[in-house]
C-alpha positions in Angstrom: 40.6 -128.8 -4.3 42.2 -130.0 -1.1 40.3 -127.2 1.0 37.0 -128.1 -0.4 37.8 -131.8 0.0 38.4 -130.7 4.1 35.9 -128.0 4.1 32.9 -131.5 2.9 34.6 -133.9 5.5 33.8 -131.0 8.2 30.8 -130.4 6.9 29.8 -134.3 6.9 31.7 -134.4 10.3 29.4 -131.7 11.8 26.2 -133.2 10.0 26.6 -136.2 12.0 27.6 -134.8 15.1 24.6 -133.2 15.1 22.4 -136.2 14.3 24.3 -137.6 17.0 23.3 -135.2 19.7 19.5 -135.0 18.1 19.0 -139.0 18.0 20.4 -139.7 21.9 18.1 -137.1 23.0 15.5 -138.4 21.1 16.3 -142.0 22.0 16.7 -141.5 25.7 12.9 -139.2 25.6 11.8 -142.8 24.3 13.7 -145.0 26.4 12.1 -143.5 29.7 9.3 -142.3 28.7 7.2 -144.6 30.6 8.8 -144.1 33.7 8.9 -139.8 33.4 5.2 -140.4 32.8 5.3 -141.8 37.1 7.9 -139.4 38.2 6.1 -136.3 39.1 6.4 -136.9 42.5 10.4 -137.5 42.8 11.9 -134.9 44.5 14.5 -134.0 43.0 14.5 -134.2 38.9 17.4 -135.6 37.2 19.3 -132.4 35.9 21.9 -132.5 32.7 22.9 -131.2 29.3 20.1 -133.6 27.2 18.1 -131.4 24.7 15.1 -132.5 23.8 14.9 -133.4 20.1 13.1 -130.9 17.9 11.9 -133.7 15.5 9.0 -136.1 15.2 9.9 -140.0 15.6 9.3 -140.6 11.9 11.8 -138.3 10.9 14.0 -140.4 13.4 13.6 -143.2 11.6 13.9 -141.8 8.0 17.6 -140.6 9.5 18.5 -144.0 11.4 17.5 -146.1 8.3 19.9 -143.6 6.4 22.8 -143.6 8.3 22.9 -146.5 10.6 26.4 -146.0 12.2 25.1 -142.7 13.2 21.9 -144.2 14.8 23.8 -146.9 16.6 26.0 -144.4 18.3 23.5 -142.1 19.0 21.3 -145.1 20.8 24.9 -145.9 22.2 25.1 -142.4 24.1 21.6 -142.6 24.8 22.0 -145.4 26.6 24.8 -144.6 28.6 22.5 -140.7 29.7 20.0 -143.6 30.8 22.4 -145.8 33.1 23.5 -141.8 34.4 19.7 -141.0 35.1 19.1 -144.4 36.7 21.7 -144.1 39.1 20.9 -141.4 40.2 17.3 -142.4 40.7 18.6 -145.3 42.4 19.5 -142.6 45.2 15.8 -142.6 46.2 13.4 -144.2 47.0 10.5 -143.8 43.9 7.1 -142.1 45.2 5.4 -144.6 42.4 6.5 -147.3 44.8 5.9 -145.7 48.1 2.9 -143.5 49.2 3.4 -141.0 51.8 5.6 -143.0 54.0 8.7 -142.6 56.4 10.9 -144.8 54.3 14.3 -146.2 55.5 16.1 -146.3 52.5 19.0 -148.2 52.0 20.7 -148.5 48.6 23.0 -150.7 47.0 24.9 -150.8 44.2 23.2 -152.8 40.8 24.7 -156.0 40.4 27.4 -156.7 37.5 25.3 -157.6 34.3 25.8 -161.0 32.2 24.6 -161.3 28.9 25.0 -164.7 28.7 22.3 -167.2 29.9 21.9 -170.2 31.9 18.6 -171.0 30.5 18.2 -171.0 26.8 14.8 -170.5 25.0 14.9 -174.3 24.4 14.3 -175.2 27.8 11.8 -172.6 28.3 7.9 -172.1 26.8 6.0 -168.8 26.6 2.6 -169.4 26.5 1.9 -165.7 25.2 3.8 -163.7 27.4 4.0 -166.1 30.4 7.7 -168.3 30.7 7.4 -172.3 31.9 10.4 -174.3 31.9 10.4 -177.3 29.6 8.6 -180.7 31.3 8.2 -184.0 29.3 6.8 -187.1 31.2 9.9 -189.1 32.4 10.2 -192.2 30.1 9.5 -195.7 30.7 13.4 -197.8 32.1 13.7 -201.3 32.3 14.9 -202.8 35.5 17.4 -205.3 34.5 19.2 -202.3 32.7 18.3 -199.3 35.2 17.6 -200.7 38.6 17.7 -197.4 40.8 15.4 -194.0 40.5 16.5 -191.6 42.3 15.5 -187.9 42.9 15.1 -185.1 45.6 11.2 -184.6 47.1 9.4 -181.6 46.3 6.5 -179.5 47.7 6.0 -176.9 45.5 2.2 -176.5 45.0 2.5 -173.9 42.4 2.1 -175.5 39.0 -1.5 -177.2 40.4 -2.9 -173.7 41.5 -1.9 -171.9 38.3 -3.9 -175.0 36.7 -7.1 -173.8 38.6 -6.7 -169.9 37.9 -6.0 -171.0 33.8 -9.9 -173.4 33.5 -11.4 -170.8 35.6 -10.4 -168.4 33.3 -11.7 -170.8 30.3 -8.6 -171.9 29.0 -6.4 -175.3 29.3 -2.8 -174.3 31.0 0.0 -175.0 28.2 1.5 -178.7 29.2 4.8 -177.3 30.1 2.8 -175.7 33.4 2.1 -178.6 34.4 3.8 -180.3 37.1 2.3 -184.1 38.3 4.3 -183.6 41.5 2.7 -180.3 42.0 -1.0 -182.0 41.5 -0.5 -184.7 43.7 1.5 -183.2 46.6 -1.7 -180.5 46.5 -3.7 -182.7 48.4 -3.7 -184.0 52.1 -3.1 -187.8 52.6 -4.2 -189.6 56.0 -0.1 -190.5 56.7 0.5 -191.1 60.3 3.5 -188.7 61.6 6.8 -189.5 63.9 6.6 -189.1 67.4 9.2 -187.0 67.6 11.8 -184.8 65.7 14.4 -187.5 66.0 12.9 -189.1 63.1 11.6 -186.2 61.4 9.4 -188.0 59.2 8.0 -191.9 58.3 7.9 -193.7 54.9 4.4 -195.1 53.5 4.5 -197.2 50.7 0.9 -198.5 48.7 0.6 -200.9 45.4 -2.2 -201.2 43.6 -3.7 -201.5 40.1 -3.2 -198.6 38.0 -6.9 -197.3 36.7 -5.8 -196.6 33.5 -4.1 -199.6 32.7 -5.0 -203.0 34.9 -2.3 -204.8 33.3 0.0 -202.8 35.4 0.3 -201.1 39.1 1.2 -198.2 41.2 3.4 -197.9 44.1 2.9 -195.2 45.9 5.4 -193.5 48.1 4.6 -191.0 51.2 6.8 -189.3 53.3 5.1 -187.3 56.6 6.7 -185.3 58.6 6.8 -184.5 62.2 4.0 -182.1 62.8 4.6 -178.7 65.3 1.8 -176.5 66.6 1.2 -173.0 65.6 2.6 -171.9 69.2 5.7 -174.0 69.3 6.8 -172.6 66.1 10.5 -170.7 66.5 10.5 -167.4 66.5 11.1 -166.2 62.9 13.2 -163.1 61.0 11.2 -162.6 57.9 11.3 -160.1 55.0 9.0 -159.8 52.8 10.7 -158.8 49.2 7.5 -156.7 47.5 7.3 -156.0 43.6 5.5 -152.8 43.3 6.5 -152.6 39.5 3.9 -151.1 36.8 3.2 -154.8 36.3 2.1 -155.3 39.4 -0.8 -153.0 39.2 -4.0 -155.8 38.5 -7.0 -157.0 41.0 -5.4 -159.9 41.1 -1.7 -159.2 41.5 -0.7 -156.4 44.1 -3.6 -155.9 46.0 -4.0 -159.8 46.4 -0.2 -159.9 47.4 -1.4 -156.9 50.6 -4.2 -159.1 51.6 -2.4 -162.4 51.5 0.9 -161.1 53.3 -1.4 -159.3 56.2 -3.2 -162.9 56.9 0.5 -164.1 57.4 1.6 -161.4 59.8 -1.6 -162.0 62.1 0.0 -165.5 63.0 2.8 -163.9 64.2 3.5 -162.3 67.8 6.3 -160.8 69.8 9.1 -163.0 69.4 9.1 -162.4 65.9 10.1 -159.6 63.6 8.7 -158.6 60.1 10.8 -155.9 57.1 9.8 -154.6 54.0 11.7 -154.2 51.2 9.9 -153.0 47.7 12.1 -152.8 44.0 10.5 -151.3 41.2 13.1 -149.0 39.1 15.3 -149.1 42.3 15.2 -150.9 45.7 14.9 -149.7 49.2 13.6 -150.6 53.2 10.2 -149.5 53.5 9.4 -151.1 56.6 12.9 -151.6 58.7 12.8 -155.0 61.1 9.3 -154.5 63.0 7.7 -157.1 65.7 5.2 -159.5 64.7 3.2 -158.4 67.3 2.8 -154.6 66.2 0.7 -155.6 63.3 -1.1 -152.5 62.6 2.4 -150.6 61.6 3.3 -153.9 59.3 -0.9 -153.3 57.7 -0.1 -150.1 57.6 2.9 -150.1 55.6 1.4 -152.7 53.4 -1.3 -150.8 52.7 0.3 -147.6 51.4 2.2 -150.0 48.6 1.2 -148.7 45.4 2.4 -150.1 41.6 4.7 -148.4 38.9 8.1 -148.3 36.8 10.1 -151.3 35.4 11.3 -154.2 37.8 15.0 -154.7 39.1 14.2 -157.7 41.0 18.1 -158.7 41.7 18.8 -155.2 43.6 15.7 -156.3 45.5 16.7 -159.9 46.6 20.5 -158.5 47.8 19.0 -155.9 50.0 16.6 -158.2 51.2 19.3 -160.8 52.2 21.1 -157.7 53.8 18.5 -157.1 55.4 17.8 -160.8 57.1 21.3 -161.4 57.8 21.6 -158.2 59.8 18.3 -159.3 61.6 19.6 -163.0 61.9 17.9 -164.9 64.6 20.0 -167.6 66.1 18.7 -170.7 65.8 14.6 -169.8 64.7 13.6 -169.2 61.5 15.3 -167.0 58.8 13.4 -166.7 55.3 13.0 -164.0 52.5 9.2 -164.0 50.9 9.6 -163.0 47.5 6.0 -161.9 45.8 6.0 -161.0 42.4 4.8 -162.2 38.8 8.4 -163.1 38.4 8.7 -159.9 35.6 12.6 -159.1 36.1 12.7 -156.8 33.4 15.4 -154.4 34.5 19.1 -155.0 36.3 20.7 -158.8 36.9 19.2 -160.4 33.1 21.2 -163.4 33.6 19.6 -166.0 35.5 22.7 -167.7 36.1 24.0 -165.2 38.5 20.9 -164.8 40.0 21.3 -168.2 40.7 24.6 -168.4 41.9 24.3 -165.0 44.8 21.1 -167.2 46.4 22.9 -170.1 46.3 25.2 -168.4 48.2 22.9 -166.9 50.5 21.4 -170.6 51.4 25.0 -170.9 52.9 24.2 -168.7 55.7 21.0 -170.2 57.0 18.4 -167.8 55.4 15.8 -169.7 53.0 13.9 -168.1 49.8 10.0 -169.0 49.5 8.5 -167.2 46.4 4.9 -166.9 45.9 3.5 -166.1 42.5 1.0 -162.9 41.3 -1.1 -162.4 38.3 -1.5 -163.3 34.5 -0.1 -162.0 31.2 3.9 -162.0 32.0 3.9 -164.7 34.8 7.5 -166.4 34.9 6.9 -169.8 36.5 10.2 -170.8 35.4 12.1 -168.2 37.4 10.2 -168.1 40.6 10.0 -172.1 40.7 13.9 -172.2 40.3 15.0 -170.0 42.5 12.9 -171.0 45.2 14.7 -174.5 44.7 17.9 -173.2 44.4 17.5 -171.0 47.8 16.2 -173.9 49.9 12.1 -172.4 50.4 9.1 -173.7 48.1 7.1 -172.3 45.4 3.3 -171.6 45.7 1.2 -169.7 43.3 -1.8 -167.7 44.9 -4.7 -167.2 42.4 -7.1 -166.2 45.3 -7.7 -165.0 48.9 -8.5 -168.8 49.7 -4.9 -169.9 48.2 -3.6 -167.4 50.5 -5.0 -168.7 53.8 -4.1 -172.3 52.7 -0.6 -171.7 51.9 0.2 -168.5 54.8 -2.6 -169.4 57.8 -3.4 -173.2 57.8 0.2 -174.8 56.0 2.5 -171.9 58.0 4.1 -174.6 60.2 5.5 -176.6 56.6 5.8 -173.4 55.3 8.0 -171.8 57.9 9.9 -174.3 60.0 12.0 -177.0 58.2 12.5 -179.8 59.8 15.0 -182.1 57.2 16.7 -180.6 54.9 18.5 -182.2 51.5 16.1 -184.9 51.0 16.7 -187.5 48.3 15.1 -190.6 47.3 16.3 -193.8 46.0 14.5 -196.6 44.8 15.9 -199.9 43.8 13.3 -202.4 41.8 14.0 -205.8 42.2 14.2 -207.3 38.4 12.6 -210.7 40.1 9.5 -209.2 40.5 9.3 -205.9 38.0 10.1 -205.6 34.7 9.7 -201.6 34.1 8.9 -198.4 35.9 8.0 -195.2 35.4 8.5 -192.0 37.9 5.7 -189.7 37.7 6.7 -185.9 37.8 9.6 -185.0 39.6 11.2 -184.0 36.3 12.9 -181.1 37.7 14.5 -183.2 40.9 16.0 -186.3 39.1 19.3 -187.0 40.2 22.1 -189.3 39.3 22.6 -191.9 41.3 25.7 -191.6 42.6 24.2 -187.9 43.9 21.8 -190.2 46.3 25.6 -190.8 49.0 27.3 -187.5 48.2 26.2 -185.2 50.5 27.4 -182.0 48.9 24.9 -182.3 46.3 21.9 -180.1 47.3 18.2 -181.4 47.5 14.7 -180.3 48.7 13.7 -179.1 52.6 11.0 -180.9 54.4 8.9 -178.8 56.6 7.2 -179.2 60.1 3.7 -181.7 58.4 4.8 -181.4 55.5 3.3 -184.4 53.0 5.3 -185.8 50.2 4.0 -188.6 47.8 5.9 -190.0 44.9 3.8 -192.4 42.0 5.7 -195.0 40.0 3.7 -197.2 37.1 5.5 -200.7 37.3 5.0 -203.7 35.4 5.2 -206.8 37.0 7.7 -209.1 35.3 5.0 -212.3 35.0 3.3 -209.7 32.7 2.8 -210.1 28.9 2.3 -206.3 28.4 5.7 -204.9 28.9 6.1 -201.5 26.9 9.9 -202.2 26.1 10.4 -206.2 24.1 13.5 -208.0 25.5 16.9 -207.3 24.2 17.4 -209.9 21.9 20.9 -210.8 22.9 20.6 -209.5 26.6 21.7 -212.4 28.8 19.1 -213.2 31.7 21.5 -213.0 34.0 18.7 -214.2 37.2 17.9 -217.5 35.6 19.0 -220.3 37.8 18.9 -218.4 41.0 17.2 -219.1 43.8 13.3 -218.6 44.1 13.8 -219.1 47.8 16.6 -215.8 48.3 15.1 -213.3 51.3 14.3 -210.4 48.7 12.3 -212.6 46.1 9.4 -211.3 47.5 10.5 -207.6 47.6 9.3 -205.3 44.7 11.4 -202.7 46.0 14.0 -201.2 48.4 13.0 -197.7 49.2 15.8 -195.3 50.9 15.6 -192.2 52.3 18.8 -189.3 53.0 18.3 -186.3 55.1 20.4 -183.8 57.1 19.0 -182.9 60.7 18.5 -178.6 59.8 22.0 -178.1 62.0 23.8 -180.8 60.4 25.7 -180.8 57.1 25.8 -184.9 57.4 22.9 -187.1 56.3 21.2 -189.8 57.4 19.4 -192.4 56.2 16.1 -194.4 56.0 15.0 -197.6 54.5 12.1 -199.4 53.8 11.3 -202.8 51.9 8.1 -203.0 49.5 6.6 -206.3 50.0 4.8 -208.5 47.9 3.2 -209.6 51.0 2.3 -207.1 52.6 0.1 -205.5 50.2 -3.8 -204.4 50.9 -6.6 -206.7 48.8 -7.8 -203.0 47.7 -6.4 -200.1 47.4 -7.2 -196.7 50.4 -9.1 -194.0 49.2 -6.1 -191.8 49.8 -4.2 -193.9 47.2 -7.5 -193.7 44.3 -7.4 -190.4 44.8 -3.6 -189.6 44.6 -4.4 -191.8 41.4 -7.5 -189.5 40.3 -5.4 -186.5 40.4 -1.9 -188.1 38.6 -4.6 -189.2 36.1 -5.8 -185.7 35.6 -2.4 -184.1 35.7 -1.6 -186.6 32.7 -4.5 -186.2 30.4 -3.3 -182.5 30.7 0.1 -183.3 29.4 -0.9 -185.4 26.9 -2.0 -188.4 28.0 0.8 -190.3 26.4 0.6 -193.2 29.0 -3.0 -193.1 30.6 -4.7 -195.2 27.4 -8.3 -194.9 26.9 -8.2 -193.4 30.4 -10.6 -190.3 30.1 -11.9 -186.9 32.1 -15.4 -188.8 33.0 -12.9 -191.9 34.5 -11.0 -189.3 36.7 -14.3 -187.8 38.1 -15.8 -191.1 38.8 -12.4 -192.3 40.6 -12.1 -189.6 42.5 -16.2 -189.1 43.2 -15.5 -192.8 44.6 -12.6 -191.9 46.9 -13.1 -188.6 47.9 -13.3 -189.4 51.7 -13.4 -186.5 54.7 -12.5 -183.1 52.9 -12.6 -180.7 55.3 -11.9 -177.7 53.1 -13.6 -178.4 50.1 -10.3 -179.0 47.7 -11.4 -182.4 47.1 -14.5 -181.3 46.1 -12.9 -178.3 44.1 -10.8 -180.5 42.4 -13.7 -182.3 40.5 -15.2 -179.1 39.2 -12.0 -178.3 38.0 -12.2 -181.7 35.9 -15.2 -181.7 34.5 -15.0 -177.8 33.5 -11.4 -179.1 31.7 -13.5 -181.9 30.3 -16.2 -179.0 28.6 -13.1 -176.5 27.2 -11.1 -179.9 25.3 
């Protein structure tokens, strides 16, 4: 009895043993499928003791769904043949990323993985496969009970291109991708710059009705900076960090990202020095610290780029910051050009320590600009974020033109920063406004005791760079409030003064910024008077209004009234002004098309 008792647990033992062996090999044939199916070209195939499983993937399933212990340890050992077979491919360079080329190739090893998550699915929105984070309009705050606003600039374009490819493509962008700093900050306002670097920038201020609501106003807030030519740029160390995953290979994602990045390199020369670094299934140096001027070997590497395999875009971004800081140029310009559709698939999944190795990188003086590919899987949420977090900006390129805008004619503010951790704080005066309202800038809010404590990080101003913040007030002699008096909130102003200096201020604008080689701020201020208001309002400020109009009506149009798509066109048709370049223009076919797909 007892050996037949044994003699079935052997048996069983054996059974499953075998299932075991049978499943991982059948497992691990699905797991990298995809990738054998780009591999011919590797040079040396992964060799090991796998068998290939001699059953169909039905009967697979018909044996994991009866035994499930079994299949979980068989996916188990199948996974760790996988993590085997990637390191090994990690070793070299993949030909599906690299085409006939003499490649540097210098490997490191894959970061330590996280499972837990910063972000949580709560704070960000898939519109099909594509990942925004979370953005509801800021609130309406009453003065008397929240006096200061305060938040760090931003001049990340991104959000208002990705509007343009989404209605030229017949569709309304998801409100979450919308960004009303993004719209406005698009543009180019007539804001006269500093003299010199020693004030790196000047402070505009504008108030004016509001066009969607007359019983209430706009101020307007612009910060331009001090402006460098092409030819007194510093001389720069750039990388550019390349995703030549298999998504990567659309019209409109890698071959854009070849064109776009070889109009940047012709604005280089001697002084400065281009590298290459690609990750698909593994990272490497395809193009080892080059000068600008030798642009034919730069094309030429660009060129022979081709698309394939799964995305490990964290072993990319360490080599790539290996790569600057062993280039480091004292002094001129050190940056890391990421260009992807933000598909980090494979490697580093949390984005928390993601996060935390750029932050660290910022330390050392070498800045992260990401620029965004493609449709279908794009992550605006990652590749806004980290540009943020690694001191650079965010642009999205849906075409050649967005290229040249952002790479040829912006390359000064897009290179060479000029003030870095800029905050703004404004403080309303209760005398004069009752409520405000901070339009965008959800993203860059900061508490207000961040505004003094320079530790706290903020956004980088580049050489011209624009910045222009919006705020809907109501006036305090106004009988259309949104928010009724508290009614046993003490009015603590009656009985002063009518006659005290800042009765006639509506606000106190200040301004904190570090000189680049500085880690200690400085500051700017600037009084909003009553006074010293225009009778009308500039064109630059209808149209500012036009487009934070637009941007609205796309979220929602929770504040903007009976304000509607033929109002925006007609304001900004009114105020369009000198628009060398056509966006202007652009702008108001891309409202009325909105206007025809609602």
């Amino acid at each position: 009895m007892m050996n037949n008792l044994q003699q079935s647990s052997q048996a069983t033992h054996s059974m499953k043993k075998y299932r075991l062996t049978v499943l991982s090999g059948a497992i691990l044939c699905t797991l990298t499928a995809c990738n054998q199916t780009n591999m011919g070209n590797v040079k040396e195939n992964v060799k090991g003791n796998e068998k290939t499983a001699p059953i169909e993937f039905l009967e697979l399933e018909k044996i994991a769904i009866e035994d499930a212990a079994v299949y979980q340890a068989a996916k188990s050992h199948a996974d760790q043949l996988m993590h085997k077979q990637s390191r090994l491919q990690s070793m070299q360079l993949s030909d599906m990323a690299i085409v006939d080329s003499t490649v540097l190739s210098k490997m490191i090893e894959p970061p330590i993985t996280n499972p837990e998550v910063t972000i949580t699915q709560s704070t960000i929105t898939q519109d099909n496969n594509e990942h925004y984070l979370s953005s509801l309009s800021n609130p309406v705050k009453q003065v008397k009970s929240e006096p200061l606003s305060t938040f760090s600039i931003d001049v990340d374009s991104g959000s208002y291109s990705n509007m343009r490819r989404f209605i030229n493509h017949g569709q309304l962008p998801h409100t979450d991708a919308v960004r009303e700093e993004a719209f406005i900050n698009y543009f180019n306002y007539h804001y006269s710059a500093p003299a010199d670097t020693d004030s790196p920038f000047k402070v505009h201020t504008e108030v004016a009705n509001a066009p969607w609501n007359h019983q209430r106003q706009l101020l307007k807030i612009g910060i331009k900076g001090f402006e460098i030519a092409k030819a007194d740029l510093k001389s720069a160390n750039l990388v550019f960090l390349l995703d030549v995953s298999g998504s990567m290979n659309a019209a409109d994602k890698l071959p854009l990202l070849k064109t776009s990045l070889s109009m940047l390199t012709k604005q280089l020369d001697e002084n400065d020095s281009v590298a290459i670094v690609v990750y698909a299934g593994a990272a490497g140096v395809v193009l080892p610290a080059t000068a600008g001027s030798d642009q034919q070997t730069i094309t030429n590497a660009l060129n022979k780029l081709a698309a394939g395999g799964s995305t490990n875009g964290a072993q990319g971004i360490e080599l790539a910051y290996q790569i600057a800081q062993k280039n480091y140029k004292e002094g001129g310009v050190n940056r890391v050009i990421l260009a992807t559709d933000g598909d980090f698939n494979v490697g580093t999944q949390s984005i928390d320590k993601l996060k935390e190795m750029i932050a660290k990188k910022r330390e050392s003086g070498i800045a992260l600009t990401t620029l965004g590919f493609g449709q279908g899987n794009y992550n605006d949420a990652l590749m806004e974020q980290l540009a943020q977090i690694g001191n650079g900006q965010h642009a999205y390129i849906d075409n050649i033109n967005e290229a040249r805008k952002i790479l040829v004619d912006e390359i000064s503010s897009t290179m060479q920063i000029i003030a870095k951790d800029v905050k703004i704080q404004v403080e309303f005066n209760p005398q004069q406004v009752a409520e405000y309202r901070l339009i965008g800038y959800q993203n860059r809010l900061l508490a207000r005791e961040d505004f003094n404590n320079d530790k706290v990080d903020a956004a980088e101003l580049g050489a011209g760079h624009r910045v222009t913040a919006l705020y809907e007030i109501t006036l305090s002699n106004t009988h259309h409030k949104y928010i009724d008096a508290s009614r046993y909130q003490t009015d603590s102003l009656k009985g002063q003064s009518q006659n005290q200096p800042n009765n006639q201020e509506l606000a106190f604008v200040k301004v904190r910024y570090k000189q680049p080689n500085s880690e200690v701020s400085q500051l700017i201020t600037q009084a909003v008077m009553l006074e010293d208001q225009p009778t009308s309002a500039s064109d630059d400020f209808k149209f500012a209004s036009a487009v934070a109009g637009f941007a609205q009506l796309l979220k929602g149009a929770k504040y903007t009234g009976q304000w509607q798509y033929q109002d925006v066109i007609k304001l900004a048709l009114e105020s369009k002004g000198e628009d060398l370049f056509g966006y202007r223009a652009e702008f108001i076919q891309l409202v009325r098309t909105a206007e025809a797909l609602q």
